[in-house]
N, C-alpha and C positions, 0 to 999 in steps of 0.2 A: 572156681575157675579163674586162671591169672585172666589178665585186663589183655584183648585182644589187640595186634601190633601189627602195622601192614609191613610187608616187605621191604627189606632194608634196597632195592634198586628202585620200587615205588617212589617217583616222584616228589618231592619234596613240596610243590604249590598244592598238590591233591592231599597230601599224606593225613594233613588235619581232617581236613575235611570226611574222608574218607574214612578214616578211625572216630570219627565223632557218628556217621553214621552205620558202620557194624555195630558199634559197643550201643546203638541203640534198640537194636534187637532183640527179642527175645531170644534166654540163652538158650531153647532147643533150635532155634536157628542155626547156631554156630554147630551142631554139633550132626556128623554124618547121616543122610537116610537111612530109616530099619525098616526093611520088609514086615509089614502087619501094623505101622501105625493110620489110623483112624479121622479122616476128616469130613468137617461136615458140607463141606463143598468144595469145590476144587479150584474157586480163587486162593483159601484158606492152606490150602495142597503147594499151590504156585508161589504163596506168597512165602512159603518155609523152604519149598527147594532153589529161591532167587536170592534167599537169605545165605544160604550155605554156599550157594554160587559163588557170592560177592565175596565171603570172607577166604574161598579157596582161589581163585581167580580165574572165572569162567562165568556165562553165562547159560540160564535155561530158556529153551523155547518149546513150545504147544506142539504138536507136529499132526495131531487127529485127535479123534473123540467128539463128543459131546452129549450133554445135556438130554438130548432128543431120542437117545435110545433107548430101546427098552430097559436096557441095564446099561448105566452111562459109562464111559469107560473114555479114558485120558490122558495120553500120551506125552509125556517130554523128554524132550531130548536136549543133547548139550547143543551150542547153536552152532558146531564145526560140522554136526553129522553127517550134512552133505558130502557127494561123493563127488560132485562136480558142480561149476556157476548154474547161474541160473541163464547165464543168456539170452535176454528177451531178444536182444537185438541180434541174435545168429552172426557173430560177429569170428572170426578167424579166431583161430585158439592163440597164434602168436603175430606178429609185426613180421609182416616179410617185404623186401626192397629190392629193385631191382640193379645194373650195373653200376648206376650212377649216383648208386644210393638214395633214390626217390622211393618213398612207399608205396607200394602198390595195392596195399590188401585194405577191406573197412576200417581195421582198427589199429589207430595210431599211435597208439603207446601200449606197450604192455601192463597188464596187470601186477600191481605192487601192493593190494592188499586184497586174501583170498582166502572166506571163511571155509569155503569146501576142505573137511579133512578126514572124510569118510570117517568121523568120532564115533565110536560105538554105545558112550553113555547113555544107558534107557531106563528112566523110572514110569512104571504105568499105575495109575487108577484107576480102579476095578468098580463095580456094583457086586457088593458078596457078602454070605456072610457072615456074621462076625461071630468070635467067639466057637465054642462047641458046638462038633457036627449037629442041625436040629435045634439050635438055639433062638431060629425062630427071628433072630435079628438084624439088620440087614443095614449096613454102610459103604460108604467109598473107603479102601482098603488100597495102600500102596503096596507095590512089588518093585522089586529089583530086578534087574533084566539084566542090564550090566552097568557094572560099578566102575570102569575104567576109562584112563582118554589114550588119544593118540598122537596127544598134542601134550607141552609143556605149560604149567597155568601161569597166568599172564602178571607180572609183577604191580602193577597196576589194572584194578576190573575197569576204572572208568574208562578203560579203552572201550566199553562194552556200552552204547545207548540205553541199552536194557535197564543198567543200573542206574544212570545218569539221570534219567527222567526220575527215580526214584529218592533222589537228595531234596533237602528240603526247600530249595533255594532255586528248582527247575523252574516250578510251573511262575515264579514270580518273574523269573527271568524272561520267560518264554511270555508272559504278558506285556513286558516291557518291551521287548522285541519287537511285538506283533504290532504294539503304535508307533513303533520306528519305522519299520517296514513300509507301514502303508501310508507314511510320511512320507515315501521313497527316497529314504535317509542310506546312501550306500551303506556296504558293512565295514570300511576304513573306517567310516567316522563313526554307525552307533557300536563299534566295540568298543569305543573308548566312552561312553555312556554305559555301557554294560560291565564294564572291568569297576567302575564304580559301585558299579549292585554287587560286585564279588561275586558274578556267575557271570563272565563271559562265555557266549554260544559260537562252535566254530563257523565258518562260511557258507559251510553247505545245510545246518540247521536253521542259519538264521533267514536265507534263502527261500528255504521248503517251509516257512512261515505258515500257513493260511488259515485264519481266523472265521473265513468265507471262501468262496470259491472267485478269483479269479478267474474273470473268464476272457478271451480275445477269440471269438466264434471257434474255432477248429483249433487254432492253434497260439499259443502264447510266447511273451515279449521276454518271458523271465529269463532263457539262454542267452540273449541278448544283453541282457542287464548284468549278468550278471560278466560277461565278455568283455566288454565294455569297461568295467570296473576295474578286472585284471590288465586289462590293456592300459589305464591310466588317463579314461577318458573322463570329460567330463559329460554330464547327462540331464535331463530333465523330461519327468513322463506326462502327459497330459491321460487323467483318467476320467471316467463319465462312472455313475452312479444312478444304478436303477431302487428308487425307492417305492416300498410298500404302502398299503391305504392308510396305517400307520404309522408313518412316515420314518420306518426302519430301510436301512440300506440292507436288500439282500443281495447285491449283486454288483458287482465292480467291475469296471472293462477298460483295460489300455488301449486306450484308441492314438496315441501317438509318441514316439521318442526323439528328445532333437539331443545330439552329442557332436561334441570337437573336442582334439585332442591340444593340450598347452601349446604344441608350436603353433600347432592353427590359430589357436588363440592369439597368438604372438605376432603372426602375421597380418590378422584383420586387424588389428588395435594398431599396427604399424604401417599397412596402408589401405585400409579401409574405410578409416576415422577423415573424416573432410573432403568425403571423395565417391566413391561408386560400389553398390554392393550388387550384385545381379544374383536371381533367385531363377533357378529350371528344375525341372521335374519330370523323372523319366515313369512311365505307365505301366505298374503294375507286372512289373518283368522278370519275379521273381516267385520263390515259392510258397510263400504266405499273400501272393497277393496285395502286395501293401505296394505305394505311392514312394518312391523316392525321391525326396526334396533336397535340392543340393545348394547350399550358398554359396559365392567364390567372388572372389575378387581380383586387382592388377596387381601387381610389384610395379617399384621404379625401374625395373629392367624392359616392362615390356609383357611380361610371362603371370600366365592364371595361376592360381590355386586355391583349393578346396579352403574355406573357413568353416563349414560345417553341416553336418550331414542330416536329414530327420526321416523314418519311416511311417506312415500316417496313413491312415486308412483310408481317407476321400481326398481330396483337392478342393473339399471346401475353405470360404474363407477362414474358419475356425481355426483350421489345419497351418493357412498363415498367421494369423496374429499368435499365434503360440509360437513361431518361431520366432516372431519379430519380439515377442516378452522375453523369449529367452536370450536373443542376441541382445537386448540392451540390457536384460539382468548380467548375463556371466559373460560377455563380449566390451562393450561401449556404454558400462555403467558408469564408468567416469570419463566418460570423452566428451569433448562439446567441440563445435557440430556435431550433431549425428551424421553419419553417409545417408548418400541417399540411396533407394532402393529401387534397382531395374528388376522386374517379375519379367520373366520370357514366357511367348506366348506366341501362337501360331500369325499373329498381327503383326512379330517383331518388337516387341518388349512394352512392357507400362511402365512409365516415371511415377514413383510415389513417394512420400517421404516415411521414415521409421517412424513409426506411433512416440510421440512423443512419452 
């Protein structure tokens, strides 16, 4: 059998990669399902039809079955089969806007990538069996249902997760990740840490990280974070750590965000430095329940503005000296004087000085 060759519009940064991992396969891999071959379990099933997926450009997915039956039986399918989204969020089929071309509907952009393609490809595993009627013998036994797509195969598979985690170079990557992440190292910067491991992870993997569960009671910071990020914010999380009798962390919780954006920054370092910085805080006014901490300062005109913002769970003092670390780390790390710091309060303000 000639030496397997991905497709000449395949990518050029993948193409290696990608031909070093078919040509590792075994070569009934490469070669089409036949109704009546024989396995002895049905990872073994899965891992021959994700084979033949990857070198034709498609992926396979599980769709029913299992283990538990009396006679096991196991289902896959291409991963277009769907005939429609999944929609958790019952979201409008399209973007509709009204005169003035404001949106009006949930959903704000239209869908631009959509696996639903009603695919009809179905290979099943059976409990049957084998060999001549009476023979007494009895294995998982694939069948053909159908052999066909409704889709064109994709010139490159790694478009497919499916295969992606299956390179050899995923799960190292995906470890490397996972102590960037909970460094809360944005992903501008650990990609260029990753592009060095020769597996960079795109935004939305490196994101959906979780090594442990993350938790912020009900609801979490990571939309936020990750907002933030694309807006060209700068950021810093303050997290708490529940340890075991062990003294294992099993449990992590963002208990606060402080961000500004460069001009903000620009502004406090221009006139906040040798001068006045006031800190208020509006109660809980929103949908997570969280403390809005706001800093601002004067211009030489006369007129406020925002230097920086932090969402925080309590009003404890905790909740300030974390802002106060982060406005002399990313704000007034090289200023002298520090500004001083007006706290507002129902008293009409405390004078105090920024933590040295």
């Amino acid at each position: 059998m000639a030496q397997w060759t991905a497709h000449p519009d395949c990518p050029a940064h993948v193409k290696v990669g990608l031909e070093a991992r078919v040509r590792s396969l075994p070569t009934s891999h490469l070669t089409a399902p036949v109704a009546g071959e024989v396995f002895e379990n049905a990872q073994l099933c899965r891992e021959r039809l994700q084979g033949w997926a990857l070198s034709q450009g498609f992926a396979i997915v599980q769709t029913g079955g299992g283990q538990g039956e009396a006679k096991p039986r196991f289902r896959f399918r291409c991963l277009h089969h769907a005939k429609d989204t999944m929609n958790r969020r019952q979201l409008e089929r399209h973007v509709e806007r009204d005169e003035q071309g404001n949106i009006t509907t949930r959903r704000k952009q239209e869908a631009t990538s959509i696996n639903a393609r009603d695919c009809p490809y179905f290979i099943e595993l059976s409990f049957k069996q084998v060999g001549k009627r009476g023979s007494g013998v009895y294995g998982l036994v694939l069948s053909i249902r159908n052999d066909t797509h409704s889709h064109s195969m994709a010139a490159n598979p790694l478009r497919y997760i499916q295969h992606v985690k299956e390179l050899p170079g995923y799960l190292p990557a995906v470890e490397l990740a996972q102590s960037l992440r909970f460094a809360n190292i944005s992903y501008s910067k650990a990609v260029r840490v990753l592009e060095q491991a020769d597996f960079p992870l795109d935004r939305s993997t490196y994101y959906n990280i979780r090594e442990r569960k993350i938790s912020a009671s009900n609801d979490e910071f990571s939309g936020l974070v990750v907002a933030l990020e694309e807006a060209g914010f700068i950021f810093e999380c303050r997290m708490e750590e529940e340890i075991n009798n062990e003294g294992k962390v099993v449990d992590r919780q963002l208990q606060q965000i402080w961000f500004s954006h460069p001009d903000q920054i620009q502004l406090a370092q221009r006139f906040s430095a040798d001068f006045t910085l006031w800190i208020d805080r509006t109660f809980r006014t929103n949908a997570l329940n969280l403390v809005l901490i706001v800093t601002a300062g004067i211009t030489n005109c006369g007129s406020t503005f925002v230097s920086s913002l932090s969402f925080a769970r309590s009003e404890a003092k905790l909740s300030f000296d974390f802002i106060f670390e982060c406005l002399r780390k990313q704000i007034f790390s090289h200023l002298v004087p520090l500004p001083r710091v007006v706290i507002s309060d129902q008293a009409g303000g405390l004078i105090s000085s920024l933590p040295a």
